[in-house]
Every structure is written in C-alpha cells, then in structure tokens.
N, C-alpha and C positions, 0 to 999 in steps of 0.2 A: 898295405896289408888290409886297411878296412875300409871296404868300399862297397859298393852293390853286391848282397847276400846272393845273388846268382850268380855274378863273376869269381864269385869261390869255390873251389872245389868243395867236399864237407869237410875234409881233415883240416885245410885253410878256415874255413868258417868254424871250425871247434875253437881252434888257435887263439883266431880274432874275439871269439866269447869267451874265451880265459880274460883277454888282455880288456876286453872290456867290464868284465866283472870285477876284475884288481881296479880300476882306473876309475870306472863312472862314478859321480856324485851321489846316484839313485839311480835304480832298476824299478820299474813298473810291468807287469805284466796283466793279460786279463784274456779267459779265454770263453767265447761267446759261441754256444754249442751251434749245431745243426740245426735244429727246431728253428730257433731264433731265426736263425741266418734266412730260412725258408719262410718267416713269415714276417719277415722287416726287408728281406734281399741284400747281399753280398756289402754292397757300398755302405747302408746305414747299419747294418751292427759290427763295418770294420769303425764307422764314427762311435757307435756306440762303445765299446773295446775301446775306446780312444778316449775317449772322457772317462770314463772307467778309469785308466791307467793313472789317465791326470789326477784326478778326485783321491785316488791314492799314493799321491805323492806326499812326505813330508816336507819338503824344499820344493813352495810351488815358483816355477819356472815366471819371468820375468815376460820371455815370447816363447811361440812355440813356433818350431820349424815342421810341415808336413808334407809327405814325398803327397806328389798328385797335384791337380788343379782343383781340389774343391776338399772343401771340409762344413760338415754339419756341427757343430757345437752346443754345449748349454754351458762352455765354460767361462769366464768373461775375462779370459788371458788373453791379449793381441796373438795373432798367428799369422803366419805366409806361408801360402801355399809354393811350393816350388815343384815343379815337374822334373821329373829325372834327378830328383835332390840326394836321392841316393849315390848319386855321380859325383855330387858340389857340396854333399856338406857331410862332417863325420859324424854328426848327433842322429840320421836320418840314417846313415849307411849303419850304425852300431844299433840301431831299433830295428833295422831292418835283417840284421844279424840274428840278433836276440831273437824275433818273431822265428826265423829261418829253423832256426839250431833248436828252441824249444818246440814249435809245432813238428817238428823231426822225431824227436823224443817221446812225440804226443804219439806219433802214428806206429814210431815203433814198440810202445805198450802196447796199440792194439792189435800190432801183427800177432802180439801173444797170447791176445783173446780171441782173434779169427784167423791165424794165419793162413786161411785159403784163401783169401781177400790181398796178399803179397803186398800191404800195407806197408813192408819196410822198404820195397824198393819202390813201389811209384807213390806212395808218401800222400799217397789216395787220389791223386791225380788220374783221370779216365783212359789209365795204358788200356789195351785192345784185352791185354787177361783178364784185369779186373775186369771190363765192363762184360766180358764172358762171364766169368764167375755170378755177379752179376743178373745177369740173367741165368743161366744156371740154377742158382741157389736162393738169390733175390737178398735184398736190403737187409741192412741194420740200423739200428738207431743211432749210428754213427755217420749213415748216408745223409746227402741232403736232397732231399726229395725234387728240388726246385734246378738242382745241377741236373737229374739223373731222369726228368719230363720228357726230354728228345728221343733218351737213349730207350727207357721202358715203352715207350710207343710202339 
C-alpha cells in the first residue's frame, strides 16, 4: 500500500497519509516558495526544505534515509543516499506520500485563487492549457520564473 507517491492513484495516496499520520513517530514538513526555488534552483531549496524538516524535528533521527544520489546538508546526522528508495524503503515512500498529498492541497487552494490556471488538475505541472493560459494572461507569484524561461521565449 505505501510505496512510490506516483504509483498511487490519489484516492490510494490519501489512504496511505491517513495510515501514515496514525502510525509515524514525527511528521515534518516545509514549504519553500517559488522565488527561492528560482534563485537557489530546484535541487538545493528541495535540500534546503530538507534540513528545514530535520532542524524541526523533535526526535532527531539517528540516520537519514534520502530518495536520490545526492544530498546537500548543514545537518550533521549520517545519511544514505539511495536512488529509487521510494521503491526500497517505507520512511522514503511515506515522505514522499506526505510531500505528494500536501503539495496537492497546496495547488488545490490555489485553483481557488486563480482557477483559470486549472491548478487542481495539472497540480501546476506544464499541461499544454496551462502553459496557454500562461501566455494568455501571464504569471503569478506562484510561477517559477526559472521553470517557465523556455516556455515565455
């Protein structure tokens, strides 16, 4: 049942984040806007998000388990990286749940601030409407400028 946040359908990934919220030790979460993301790039403010989480734990973890081959830190917890760990390990597939199912939540607020922007079904991802819209109507402070360089050219 809990395993890589994209092999779930979302009704199975709501499921999985009941059964992980009843069950986990600690829940961290941290959400690192758009601005940022466009002026540190994608990979270091998901690291930054990620110390973040840790730094707000109150049970700080012994090692950390990370989906991917690389991790930036200022934490000084042993870590392993594993690739495709969402596959191999359940602490990595219930984070990656958790991320799934609340960045979901996230984008379905904001269909209800922009809903021409059809935020709840492509979950801001570059479907061909959005990036109409898009041009169209032009950005929000919710774009990330740095995704959206190709497409405004």
């Amino acid at each position: 049942m809990i395993r890589d946040s994209k092999k779930l359908s979302e009704k199975k990934r709501k499921i999985a984040f009941d059964l992980i919220k009843e069950n986990a030790i600690e829940i961290s979460v941290s959400f690192i806007g758009p601005k940022v993301i466009d002026e540190v790039n994608i990979q270091k403010a998901t690291f930054m998000g990620m110390d973040e989480c840790i730094s707000k734990l109150t049970i700080k973890p012994d090692h950390i388990l990370v989906d991917g081959n690389s991790f930036d830190t200022n934490c000084d917890i042993p870590y392993t990286c594993v690739v495709k760990g969402d596959d191999t390990y359940l602490s990595i597939a219930s984070a990656s749940i958790v991320a799934k199912v609340l960045r979901d939540e996230y984008m379905n607020e904001l269909h209800k601030e922009t809903p021409h922007y059809n935020w709840d079904s492509n979950k801001g991802y570059g479907s061909k409407f959005h990036i109409d819209k898009i041009k169209e109507i032009g950005i929000t402070e919710n774009h990330r400028l740095s995704f959206l360089k190709n497409i405004l050219n």
